[in-house]
LUMBASE-803838 format. One line per field, with one value per residue: residue in one letter; x, y negated, z of N, C-alpha, C in turn. Coordinates in nm, 4 decimals. Last residue first. Layout:
N
code c(a;...)
n.u c(X;...)
n.v c(Y;...)
n.w c(Z;...)
ca.u c(X;...)
ca.v c(Y;...)
ca.w c(Z;...)
c.u c(X;...)
c.v c(Y;...)
c.w c(Z;...)
// end
This chain:
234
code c(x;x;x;x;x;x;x;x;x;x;x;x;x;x;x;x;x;x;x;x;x;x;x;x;x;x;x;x;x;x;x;x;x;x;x;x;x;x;x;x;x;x;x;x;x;x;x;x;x;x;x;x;x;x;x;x;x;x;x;x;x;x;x;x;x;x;x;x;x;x;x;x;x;x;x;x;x;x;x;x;x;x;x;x;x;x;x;x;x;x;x;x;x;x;x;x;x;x;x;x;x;x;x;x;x;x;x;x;x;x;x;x;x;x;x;x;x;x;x;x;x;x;x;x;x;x;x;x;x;x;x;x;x;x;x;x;x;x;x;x;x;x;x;x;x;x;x;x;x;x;x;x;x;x;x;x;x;x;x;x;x;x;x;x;x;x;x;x;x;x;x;x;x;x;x;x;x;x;x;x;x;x;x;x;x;x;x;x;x;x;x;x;x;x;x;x;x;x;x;x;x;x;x;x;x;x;x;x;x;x;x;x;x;x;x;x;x;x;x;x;x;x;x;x;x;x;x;x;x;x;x;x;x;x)
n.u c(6.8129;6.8364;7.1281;7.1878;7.4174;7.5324;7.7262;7.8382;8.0170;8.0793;7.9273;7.8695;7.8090;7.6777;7.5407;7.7313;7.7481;7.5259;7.5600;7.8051;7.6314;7.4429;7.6187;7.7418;7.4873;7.4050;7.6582;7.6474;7.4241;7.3720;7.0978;6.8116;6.6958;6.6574;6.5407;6.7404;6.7288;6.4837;6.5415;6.6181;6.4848;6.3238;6.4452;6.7689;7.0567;7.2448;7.1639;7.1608;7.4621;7.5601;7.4162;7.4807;7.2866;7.1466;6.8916;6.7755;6.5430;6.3798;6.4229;6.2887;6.2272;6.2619;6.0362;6.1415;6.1768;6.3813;6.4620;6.6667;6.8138;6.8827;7.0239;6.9913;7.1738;7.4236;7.3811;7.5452;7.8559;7.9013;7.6289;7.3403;7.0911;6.9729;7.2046;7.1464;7.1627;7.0116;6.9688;6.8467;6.6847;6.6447;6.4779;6.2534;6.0788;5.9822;5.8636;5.7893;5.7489;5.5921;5.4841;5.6296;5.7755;5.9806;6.1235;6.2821;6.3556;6.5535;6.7241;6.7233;6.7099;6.5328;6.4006;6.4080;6.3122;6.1154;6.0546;6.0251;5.8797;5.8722;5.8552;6.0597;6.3555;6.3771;6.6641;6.8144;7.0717;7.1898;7.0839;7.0758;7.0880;6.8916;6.8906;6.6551;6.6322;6.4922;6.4151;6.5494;6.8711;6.8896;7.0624;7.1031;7.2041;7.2821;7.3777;7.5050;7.6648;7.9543;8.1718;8.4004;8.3941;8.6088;8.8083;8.9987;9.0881;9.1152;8.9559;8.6961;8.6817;8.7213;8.3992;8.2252;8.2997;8.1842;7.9491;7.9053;7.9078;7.7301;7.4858;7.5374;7.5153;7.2436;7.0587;7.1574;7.3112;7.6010;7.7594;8.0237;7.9789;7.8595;8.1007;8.2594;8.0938;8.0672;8.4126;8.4109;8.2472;8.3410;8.5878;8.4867;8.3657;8.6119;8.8268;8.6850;8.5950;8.8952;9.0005;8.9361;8.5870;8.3239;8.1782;8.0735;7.8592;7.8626;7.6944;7.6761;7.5732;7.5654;7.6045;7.8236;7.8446;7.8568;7.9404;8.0740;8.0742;8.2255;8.2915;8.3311;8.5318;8.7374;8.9115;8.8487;8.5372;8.4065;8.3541;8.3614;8.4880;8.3260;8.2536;8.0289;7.9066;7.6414;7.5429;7.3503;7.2301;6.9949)
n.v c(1.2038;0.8644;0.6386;0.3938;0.1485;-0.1320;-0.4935;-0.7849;-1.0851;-1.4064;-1.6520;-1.7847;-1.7418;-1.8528;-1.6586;-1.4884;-1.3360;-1.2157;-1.0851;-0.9266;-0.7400;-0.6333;-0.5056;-0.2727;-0.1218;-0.0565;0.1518;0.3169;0.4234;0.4118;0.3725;0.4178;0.2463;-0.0291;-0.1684;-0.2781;-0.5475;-0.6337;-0.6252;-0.8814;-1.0863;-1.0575;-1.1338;-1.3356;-1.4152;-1.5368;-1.4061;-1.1858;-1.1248;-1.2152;-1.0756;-0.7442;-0.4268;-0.1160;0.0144;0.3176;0.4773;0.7526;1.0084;1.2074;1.0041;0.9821;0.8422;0.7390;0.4613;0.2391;-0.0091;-0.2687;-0.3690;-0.6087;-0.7243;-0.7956;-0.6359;-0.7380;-1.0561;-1.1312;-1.0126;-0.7888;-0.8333;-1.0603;-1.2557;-1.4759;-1.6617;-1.8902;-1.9628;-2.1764;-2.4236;-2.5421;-2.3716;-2.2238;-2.0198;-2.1032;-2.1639;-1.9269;-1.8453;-2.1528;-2.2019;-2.1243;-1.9418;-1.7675;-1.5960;-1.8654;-1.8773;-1.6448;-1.6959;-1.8814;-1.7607;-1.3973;-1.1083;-1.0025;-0.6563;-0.4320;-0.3281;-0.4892;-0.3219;-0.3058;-0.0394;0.2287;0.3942;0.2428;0.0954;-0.0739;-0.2627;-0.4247;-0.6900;-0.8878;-1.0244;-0.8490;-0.4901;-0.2033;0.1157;0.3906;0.7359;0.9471;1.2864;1.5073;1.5294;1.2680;0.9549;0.6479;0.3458;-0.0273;-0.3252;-0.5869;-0.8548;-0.9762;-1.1787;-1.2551;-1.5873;-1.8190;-1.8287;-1.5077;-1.2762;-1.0166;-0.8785;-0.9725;-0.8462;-0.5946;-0.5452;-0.6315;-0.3862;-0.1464;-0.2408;-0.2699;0.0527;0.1233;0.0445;0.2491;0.4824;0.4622;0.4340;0.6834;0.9223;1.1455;1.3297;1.2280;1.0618;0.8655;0.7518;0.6923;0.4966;0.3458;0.2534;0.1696;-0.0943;-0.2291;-0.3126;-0.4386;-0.6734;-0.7998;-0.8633;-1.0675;-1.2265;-1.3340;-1.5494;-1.7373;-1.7504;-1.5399;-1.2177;-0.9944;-0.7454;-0.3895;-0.1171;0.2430;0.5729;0.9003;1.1476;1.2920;1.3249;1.0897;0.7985;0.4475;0.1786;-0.1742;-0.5613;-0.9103;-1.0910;-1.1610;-1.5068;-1.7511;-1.8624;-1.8464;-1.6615;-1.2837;-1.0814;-0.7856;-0.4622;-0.1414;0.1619;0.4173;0.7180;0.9925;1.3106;1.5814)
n.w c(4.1566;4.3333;4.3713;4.5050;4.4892;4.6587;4.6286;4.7205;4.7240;4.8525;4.7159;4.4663;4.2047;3.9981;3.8209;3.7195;3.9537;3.9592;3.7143;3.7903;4.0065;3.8489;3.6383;3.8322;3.8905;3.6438;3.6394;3.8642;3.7518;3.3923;3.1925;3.1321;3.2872;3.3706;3.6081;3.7675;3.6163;3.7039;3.9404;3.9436;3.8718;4.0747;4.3461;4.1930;4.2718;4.4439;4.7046;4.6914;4.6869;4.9262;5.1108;4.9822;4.9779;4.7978;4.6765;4.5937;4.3526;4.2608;4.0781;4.3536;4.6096;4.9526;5.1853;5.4680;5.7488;5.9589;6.1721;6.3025;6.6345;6.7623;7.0987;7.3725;7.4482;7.3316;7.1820;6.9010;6.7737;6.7241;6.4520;6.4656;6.3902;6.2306;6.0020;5.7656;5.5143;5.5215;5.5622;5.3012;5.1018;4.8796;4.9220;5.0749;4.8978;4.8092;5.0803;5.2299;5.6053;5.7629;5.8935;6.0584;5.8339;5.7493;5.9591;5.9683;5.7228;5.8246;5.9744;6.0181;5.9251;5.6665;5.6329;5.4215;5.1833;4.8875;4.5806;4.2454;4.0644;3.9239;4.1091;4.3021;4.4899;4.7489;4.9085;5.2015;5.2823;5.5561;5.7595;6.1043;6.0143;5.9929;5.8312;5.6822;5.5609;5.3027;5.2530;5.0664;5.1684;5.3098;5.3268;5.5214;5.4822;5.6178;5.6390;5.9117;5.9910;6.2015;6.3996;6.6810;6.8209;6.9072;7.0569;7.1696;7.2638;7.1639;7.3602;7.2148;6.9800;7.0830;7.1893;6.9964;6.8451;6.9510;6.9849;6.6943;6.7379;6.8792;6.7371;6.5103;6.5928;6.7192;6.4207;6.3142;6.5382;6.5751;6.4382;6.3984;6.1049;6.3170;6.4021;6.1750;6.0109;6.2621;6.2596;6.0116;5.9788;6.1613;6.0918;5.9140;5.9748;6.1292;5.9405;5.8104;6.0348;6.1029;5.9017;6.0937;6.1834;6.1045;5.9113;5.6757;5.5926;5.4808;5.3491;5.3395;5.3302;5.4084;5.3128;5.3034;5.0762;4.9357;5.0618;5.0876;5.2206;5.2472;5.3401;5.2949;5.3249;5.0595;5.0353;4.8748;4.7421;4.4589;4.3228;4.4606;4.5669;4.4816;4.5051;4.3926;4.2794;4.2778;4.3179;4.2792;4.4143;4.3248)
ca.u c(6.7795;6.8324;7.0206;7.1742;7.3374;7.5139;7.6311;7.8577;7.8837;8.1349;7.9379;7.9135;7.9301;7.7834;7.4466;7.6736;7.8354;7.5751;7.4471;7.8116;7.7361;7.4042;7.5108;7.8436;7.5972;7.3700;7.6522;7.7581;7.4004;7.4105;7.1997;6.8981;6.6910;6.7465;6.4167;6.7278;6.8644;6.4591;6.4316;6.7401;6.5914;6.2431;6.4476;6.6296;6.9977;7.2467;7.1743;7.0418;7.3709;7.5824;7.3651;7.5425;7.3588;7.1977;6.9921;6.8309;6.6739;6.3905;6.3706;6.3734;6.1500;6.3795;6.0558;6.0646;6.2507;6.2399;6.4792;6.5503;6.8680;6.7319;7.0653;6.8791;7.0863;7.3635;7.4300;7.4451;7.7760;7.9737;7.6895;7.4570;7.1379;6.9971;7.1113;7.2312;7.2590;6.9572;7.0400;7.0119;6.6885;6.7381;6.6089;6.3829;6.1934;6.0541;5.9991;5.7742;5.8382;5.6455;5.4303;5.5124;5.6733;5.8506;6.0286;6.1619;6.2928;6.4525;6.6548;6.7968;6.7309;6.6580;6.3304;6.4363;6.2777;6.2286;6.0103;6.1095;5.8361;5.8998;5.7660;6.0110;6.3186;6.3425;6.5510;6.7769;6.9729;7.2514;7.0622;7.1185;7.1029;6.9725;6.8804;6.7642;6.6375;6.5459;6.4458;6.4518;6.7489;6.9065;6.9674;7.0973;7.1340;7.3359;7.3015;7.5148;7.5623;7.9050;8.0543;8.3640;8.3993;8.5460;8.6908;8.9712;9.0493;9.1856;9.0998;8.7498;8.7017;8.7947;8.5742;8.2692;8.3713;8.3605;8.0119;7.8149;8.0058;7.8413;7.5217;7.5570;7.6282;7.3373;7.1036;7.1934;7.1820;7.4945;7.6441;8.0205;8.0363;7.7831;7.9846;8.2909;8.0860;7.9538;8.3110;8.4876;8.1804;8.1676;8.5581;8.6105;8.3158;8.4508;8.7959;8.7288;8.4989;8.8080;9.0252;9.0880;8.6665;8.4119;8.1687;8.1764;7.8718;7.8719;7.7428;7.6491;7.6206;7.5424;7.4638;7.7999;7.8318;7.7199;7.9745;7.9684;8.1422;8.1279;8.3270;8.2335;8.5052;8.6744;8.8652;8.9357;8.6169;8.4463;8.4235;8.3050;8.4990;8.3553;8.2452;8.1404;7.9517;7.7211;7.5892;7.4281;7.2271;7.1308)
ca.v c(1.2916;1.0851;0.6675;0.4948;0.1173;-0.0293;-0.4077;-0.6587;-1.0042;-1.2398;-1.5878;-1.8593;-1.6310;-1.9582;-1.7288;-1.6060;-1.4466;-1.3150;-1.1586;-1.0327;-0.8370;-0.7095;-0.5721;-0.4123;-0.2437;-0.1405;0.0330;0.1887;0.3545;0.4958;0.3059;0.4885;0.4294;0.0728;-0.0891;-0.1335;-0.4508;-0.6019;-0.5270;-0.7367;-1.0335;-1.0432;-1.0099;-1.3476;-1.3134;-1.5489;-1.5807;-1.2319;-1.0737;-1.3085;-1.2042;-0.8472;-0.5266;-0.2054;-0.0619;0.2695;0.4250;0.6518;0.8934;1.1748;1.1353;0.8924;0.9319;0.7118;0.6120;0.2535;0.1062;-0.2298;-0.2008;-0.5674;-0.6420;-0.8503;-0.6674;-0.6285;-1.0106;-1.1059;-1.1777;-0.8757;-0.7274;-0.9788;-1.1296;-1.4633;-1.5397;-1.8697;-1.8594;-2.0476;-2.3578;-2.6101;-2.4470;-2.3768;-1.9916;-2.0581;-2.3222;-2.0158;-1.7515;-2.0170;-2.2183;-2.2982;-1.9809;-1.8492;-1.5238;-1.7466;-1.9710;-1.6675;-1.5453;-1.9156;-1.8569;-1.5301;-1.1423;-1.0616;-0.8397;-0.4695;-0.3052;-0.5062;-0.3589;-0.2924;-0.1190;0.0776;0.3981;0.3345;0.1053;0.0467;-0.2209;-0.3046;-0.6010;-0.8115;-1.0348;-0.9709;-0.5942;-0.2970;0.0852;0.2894;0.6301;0.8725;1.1908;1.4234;1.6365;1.3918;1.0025;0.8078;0.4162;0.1017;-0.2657;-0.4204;-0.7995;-0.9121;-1.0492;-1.2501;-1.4334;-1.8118;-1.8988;-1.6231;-1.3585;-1.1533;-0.8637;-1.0037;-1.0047;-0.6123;-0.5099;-0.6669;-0.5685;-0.2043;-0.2963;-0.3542;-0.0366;0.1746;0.0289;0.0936;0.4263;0.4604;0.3294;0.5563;0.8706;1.0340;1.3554;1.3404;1.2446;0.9765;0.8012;0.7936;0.6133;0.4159;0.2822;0.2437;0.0593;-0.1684;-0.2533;-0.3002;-0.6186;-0.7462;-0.7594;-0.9170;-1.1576;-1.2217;-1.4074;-1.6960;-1.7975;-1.5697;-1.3595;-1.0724;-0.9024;-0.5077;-0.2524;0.0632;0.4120;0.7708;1.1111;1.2757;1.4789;1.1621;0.9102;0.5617;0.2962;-0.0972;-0.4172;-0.7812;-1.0427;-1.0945;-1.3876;-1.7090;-1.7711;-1.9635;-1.7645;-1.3869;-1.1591;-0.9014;-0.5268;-0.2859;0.0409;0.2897;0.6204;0.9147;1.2024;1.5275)
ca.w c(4.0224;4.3592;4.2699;4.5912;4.4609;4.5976;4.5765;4.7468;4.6592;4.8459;4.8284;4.5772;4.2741;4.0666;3.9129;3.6467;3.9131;4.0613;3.7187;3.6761;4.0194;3.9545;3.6212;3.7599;3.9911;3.7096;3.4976;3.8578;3.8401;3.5440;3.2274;3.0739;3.3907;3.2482;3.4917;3.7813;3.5802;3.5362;3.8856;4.0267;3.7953;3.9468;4.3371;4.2451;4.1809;4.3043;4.7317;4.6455;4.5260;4.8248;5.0789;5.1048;4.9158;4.9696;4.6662;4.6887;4.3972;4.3348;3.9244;4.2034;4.5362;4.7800;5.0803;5.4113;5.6833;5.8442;6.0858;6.2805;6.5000;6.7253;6.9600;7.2294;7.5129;7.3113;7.3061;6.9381;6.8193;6.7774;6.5095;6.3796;6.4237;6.4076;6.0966;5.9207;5.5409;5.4664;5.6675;5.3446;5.2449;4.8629;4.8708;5.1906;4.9734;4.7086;4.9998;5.1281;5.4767;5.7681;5.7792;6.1074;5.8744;5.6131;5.9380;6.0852;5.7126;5.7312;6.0275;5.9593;6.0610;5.7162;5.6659;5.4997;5.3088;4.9746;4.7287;4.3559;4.1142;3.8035;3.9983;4.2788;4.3397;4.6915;4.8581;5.1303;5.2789;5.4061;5.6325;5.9916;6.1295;5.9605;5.9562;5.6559;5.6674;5.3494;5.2799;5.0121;5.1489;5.3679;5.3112;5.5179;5.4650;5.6345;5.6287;5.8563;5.9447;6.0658;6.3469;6.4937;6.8068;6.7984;7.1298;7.0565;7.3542;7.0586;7.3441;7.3849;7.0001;6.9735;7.2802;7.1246;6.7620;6.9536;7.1471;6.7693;6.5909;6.9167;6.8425;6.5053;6.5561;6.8106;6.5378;6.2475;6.4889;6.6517;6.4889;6.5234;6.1080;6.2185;6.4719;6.2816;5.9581;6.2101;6.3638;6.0961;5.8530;6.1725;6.2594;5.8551;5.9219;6.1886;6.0344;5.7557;5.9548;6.1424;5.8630;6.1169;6.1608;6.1616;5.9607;5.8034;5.5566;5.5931;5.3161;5.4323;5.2691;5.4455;5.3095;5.4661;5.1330;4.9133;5.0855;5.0187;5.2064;5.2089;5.3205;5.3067;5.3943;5.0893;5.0570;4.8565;4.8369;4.5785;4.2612;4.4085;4.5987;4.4627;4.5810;4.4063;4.3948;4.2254;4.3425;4.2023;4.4154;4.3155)
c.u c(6.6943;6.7955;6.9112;7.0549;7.2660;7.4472;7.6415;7.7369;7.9290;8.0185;8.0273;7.9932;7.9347;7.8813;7.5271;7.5820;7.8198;7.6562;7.4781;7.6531;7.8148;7.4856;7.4492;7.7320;7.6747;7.4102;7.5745;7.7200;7.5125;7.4035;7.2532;7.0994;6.8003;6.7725;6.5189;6.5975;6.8314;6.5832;6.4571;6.5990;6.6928;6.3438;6.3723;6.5802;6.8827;7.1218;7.1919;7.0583;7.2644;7.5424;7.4308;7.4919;7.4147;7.3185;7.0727;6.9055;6.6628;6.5343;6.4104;6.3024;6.2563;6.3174;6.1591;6.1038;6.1532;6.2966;6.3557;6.6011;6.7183;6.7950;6.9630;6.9237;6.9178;7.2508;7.3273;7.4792;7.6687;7.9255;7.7891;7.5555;7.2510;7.0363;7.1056;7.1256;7.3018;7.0298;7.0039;7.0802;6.8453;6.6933;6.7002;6.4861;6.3003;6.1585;6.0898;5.8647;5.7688;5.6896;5.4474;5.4900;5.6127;5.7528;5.9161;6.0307;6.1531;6.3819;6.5346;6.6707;6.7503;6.6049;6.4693;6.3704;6.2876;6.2161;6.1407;6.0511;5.9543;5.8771;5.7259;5.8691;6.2439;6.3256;6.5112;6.6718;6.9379;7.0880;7.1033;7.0538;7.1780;6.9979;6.9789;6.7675;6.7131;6.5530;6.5192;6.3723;6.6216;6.7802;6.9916;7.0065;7.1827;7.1945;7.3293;7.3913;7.6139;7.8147;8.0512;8.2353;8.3714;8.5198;8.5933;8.8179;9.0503;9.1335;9.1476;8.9097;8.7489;8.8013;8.6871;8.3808;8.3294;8.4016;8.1891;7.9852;8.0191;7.9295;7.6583;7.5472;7.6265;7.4444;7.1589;7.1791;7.2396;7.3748;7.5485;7.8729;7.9942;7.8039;7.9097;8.2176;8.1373;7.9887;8.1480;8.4379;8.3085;8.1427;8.4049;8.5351;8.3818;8.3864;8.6898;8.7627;8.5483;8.6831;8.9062;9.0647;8.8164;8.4987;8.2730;8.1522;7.9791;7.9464;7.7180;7.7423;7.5876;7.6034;7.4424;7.6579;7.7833;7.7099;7.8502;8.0274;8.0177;8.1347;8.1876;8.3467;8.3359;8.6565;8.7358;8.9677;8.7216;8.5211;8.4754;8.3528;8.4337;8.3643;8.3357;8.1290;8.0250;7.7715;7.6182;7.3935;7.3358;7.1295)
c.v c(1.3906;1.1163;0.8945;0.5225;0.3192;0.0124;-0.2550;-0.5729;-0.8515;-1.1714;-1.4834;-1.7707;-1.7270;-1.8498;-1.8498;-1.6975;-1.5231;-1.3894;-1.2444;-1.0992;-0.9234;-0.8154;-0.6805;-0.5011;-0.3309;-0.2251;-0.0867;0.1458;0.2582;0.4231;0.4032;0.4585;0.4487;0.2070;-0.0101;-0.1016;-0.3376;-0.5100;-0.4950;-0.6157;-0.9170;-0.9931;-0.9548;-1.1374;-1.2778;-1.5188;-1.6644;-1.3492;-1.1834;-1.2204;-1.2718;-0.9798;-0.6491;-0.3149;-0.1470;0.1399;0.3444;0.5880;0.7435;1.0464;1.0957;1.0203;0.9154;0.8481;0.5960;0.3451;0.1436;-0.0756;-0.2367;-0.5000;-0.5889;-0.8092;-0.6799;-0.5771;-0.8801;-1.0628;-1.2278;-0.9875;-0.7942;-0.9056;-1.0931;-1.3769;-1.5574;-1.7395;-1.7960;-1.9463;-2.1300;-2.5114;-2.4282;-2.4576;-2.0701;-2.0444;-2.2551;-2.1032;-1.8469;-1.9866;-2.0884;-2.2709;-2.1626;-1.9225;-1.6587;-1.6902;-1.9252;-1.7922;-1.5570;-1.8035;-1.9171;-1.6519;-1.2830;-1.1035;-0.9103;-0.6155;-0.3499;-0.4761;-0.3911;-0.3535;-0.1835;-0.0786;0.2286;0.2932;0.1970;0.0455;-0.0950;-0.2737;-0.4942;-0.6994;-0.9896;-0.9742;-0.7142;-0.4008;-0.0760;0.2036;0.5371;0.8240;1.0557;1.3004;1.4818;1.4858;1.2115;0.8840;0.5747;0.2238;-0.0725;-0.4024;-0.6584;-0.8699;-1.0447;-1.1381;-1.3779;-1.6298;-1.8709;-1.6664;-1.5394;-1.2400;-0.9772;-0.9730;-1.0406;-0.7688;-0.5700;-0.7225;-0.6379;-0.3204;-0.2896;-0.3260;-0.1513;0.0734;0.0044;-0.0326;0.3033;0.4361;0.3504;0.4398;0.7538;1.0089;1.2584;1.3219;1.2933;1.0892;0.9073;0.8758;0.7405;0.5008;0.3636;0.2856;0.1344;-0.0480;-0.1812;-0.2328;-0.4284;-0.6465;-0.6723;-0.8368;-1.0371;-1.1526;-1.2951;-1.5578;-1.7313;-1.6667;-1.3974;-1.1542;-0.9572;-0.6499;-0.3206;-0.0313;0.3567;0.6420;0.9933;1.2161;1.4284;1.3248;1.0069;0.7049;0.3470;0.0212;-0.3226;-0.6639;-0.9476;-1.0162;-1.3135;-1.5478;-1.7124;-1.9198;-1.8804;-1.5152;-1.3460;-0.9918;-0.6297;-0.3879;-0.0255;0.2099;0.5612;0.8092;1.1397;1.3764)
c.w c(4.0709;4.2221;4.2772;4.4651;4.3995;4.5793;4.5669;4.6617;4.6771;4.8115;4.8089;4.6988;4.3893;4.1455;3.9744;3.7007;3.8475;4.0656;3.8471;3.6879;3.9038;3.9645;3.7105;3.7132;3.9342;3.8197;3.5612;3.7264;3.8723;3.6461;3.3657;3.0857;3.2761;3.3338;3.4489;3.7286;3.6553;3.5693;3.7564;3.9273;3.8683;3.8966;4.1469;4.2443;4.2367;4.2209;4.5582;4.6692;4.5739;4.6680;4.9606;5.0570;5.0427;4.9020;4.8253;4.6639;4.4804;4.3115;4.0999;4.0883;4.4062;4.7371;4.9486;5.3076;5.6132;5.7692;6.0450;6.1782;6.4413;6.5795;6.8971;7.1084;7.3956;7.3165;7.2900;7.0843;6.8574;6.8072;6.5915;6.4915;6.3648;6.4705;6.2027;5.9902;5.6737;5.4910;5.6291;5.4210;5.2619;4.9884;4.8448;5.0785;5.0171;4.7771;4.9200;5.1014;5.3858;5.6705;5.7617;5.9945;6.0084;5.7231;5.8524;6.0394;5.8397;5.7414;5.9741;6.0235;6.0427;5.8635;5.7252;5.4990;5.3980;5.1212;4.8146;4.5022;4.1774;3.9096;3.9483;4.1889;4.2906;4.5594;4.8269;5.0417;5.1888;5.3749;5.4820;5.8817;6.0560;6.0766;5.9301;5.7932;5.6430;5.4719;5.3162;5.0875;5.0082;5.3181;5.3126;5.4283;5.4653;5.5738;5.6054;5.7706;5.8854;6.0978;6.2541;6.4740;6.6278;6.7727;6.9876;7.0782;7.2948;7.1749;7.2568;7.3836;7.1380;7.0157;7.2455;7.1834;6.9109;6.9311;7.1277;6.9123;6.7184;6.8190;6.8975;6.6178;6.5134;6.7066;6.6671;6.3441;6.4400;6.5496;6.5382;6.5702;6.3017;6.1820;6.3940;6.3758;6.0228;6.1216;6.3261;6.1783;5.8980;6.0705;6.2099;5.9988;5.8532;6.1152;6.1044;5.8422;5.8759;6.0663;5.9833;6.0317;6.1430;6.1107;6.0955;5.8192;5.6364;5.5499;5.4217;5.3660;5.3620;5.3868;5.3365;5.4204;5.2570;4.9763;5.0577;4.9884;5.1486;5.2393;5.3174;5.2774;5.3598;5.1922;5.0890;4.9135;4.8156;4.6971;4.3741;4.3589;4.6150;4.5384;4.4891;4.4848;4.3738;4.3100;4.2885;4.2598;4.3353;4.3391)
// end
C-alpha cells in the first residue's frame, strides 16, 4: 500500500506561488514543479508541466517522453505570449509500480530516499553550484550560502530541447521506504540532517511529516515557495 503526504506554501517572502504539484496513487505518479519567469509566468510554466505529464502518462508514454512533451508545450506556450522573457520550471517527477520505483528530473527541485533509517539524495541539481561541487571548486557546505545558488542550468521551456538532460534512476520502494520530492525552497531552509531526523517518526503519517518539513522551512526564513511530498509504501 502506498501513503502520501502533500503541501505546498507560499512561504514568507513571496507574494506568489509559483510551484505546483500532483499526487495520484492509482496512476502511480507524483511531481513537484518549481516556476520561473517574470509577469506571473512561472505559475504558469509550472501548471503547463504537471498538465501536460500527468496527460502523457495516463495515455501511456514513459516518464521521460512526458516530460519531454511538457518541455516543447511551455515552448509553444511562451512563443505564442511572444514575451522577451520565456518562462520555465524545474520538474521533479516519480512512478512507482508494484514494488518498483522510477524517478525522472530536470533543474533543482529534488528527490530523496528514505531507507533503513538512512536518507540519500537521488537526484543531482542541474544548477551552477552542484557543477562547481562535482569539479571540486566548491563544498556542499559553501554551495548552501553561495550568492548564485539558485541559478540552474536546466529547466523545462528554457533549455534548448536539444541539450534538454531528463536524468532518471529506478530502483526498489521495499515497505517501511519513502519517497520525498520537493522544490528548492525545503532544502534552501532545511539541511538534509534535519529532513532525516522528521522522516526517522515512522510513528507519524506521512502528511504529519510534510507539514513538519514545511514549518521547519519556515522557521528556517520561508524565503522561497516550499513544496513537499512525500511517497510512503507499507
Amino acid at each position: 500500500m502506498i501513503e502520501f503526504g502533500h503541501l505546498t506554501h507560499v512561504g514568507l517572502r513571496r507574494e506568489l506561488n509559483e510551484d505546483t504539484y500532483y499526487g495520484d496513487s492509482e496512476l502511480g505518479l507524483w511531481l513537484v514543479a518549481d516556476g520561473m519567469g517574470g509577469h506571473e509566468y512561472g505559475e504558469v510554466a509550472s501548471a503547463l508541466a504537471r498538465e501536460a505529464i500527468v496527460r502523457e502518462i495516463r495515455q501511456g508514454r514513459s516518464l521521460p517522453q512526458a516530460i519531454r512533451l511538457a518541455d516543447e508545450e511551455i515552448i509553444r506556450a511562451s512563443r505564442r505570449r511572444s514575451d522577451t522573457l520565456p518562462m520555465g520550471t524545474t520538474v521533479v517527477a516519480a512512478r512507482v509500480t508494484g514494488s518498483r520505483f522510477e524517478v525522472a528530473w530536470v533543474g533543482d527541485s529534488r528527490v530523496y530516499l528514505w531507507r533503513d533509517g538512512q536518507l540519500a539524495q537521488l537526484s543531482q541539481d542541474h544548477s551552477y553550484v552542484q557543477a562547481l561541487i562535482a569539479q571540486g571548486a566548491l563544498s556542499v557546505d559553501q554551495a548552501r550560502t553561495h550568492p548564485q545558488r539558485n541559478v540552474v542550468t536546466q529547466a523545462l521551456g528554457v533549455t534548448d530541447p536539444q541539450a534538454l538532460n531528463v536524468e532518471t534512476l529506478a530502483g526498489e520502494l521495499a515497505p517501511g521506504n519513502q519517497l520525498l520530492l520537493c522544490s528548492d525552497g525545503l532544502t534552501e531552509e532545511v539541511d538534509d540532517r534535519a529532513i532525516a531526523q522528521v522522516l526517522a517518526h515512522a510513528e507519524c503519517s506521512a502528511q504529519e511529516c510534510v507539514d513538519g518539513l514545511v514549518a521547519a522551512a519556515l522557521d528556517g526564513g520561508g524565503s522561497d515557495n516550499i513544496t513537499a511530498i512525500l511517497i510512503r509504501r507499507h
